[in-house]
N, C-alpha and C positions, 0 to 999 in steps of 0.2 A: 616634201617631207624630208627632214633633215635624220641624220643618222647619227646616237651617241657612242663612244666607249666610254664604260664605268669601269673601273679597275681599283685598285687597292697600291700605291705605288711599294716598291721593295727600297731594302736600305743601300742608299749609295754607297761604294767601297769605299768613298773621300771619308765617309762616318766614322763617327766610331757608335753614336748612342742610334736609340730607334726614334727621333723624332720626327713627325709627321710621317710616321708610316701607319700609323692607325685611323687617318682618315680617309678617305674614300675621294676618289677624284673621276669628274665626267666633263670630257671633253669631245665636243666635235667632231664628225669623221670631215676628212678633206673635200669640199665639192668642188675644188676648181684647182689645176695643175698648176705650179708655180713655172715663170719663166723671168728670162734676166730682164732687170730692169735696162732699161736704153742707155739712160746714164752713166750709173754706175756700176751694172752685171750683177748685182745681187740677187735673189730668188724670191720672187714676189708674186703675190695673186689678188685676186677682187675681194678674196673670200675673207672675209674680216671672224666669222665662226672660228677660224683656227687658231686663233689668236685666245679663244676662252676657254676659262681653264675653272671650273666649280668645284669646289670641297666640299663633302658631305661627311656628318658624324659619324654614318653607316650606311651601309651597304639599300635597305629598304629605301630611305629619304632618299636616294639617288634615283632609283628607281619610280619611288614616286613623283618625283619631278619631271621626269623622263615621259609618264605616261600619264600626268598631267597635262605637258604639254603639247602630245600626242607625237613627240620624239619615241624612233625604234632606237632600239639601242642593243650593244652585243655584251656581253657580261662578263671580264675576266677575272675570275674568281679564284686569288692565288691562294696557297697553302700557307699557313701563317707558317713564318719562322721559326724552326726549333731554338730554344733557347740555351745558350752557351755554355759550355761545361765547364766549372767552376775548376781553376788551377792559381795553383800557390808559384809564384816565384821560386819558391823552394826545388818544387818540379823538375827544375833545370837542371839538376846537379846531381838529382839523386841516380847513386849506381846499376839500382836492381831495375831499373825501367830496362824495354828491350824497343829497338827500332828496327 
């Protein structure tokens, strides 16, 4: 029996908009340690599961795929985003603000 995490990914700081963070993502837990390959030392494993990466519209479809398939799964259920406080360029210069 394999293990998922479902999570909600957050906005990378490279962003600036909120894209793809409103879907839902379930991937894989790790079942096998990576080690260097012989060759060429890179960090490699049998486990080809870690390699998937599923997008769901919501949170439930994740879920139900999960125990569908009769995958456990741990649920990180983040806080949505507070949404940005609106400032004017102007903001920048004006005197009476205090820091």
């Amino acid at each position: 029996m394999s293990a998922m995490r479902i999570y909600r990914p957050v906005k990378n700081a490279m962003q600036s908009g909120r894209a793809r963070t409103h879907e839902w993502v379930a991937e894989f837990s790790p079942g096998d340690r990576k080690l260097p390959d012989p060759l060429m030392g890179w960090p490699g494993s049998r486990d080809t599961r870690s390699q998937v990466k599923m997008t769901f519209e919501s949170k439930e479809a994740a879920i139900a795929f999960a125990q569908k398939h009769g995958y456990t799964y741990e649920l990180k259920d983040a806080e949505p985003p507070a949404p940005p406080a609106p400032k004017a360029y102007a903001d920048n210069f004006r005197f009476d603000r205090v820091e």
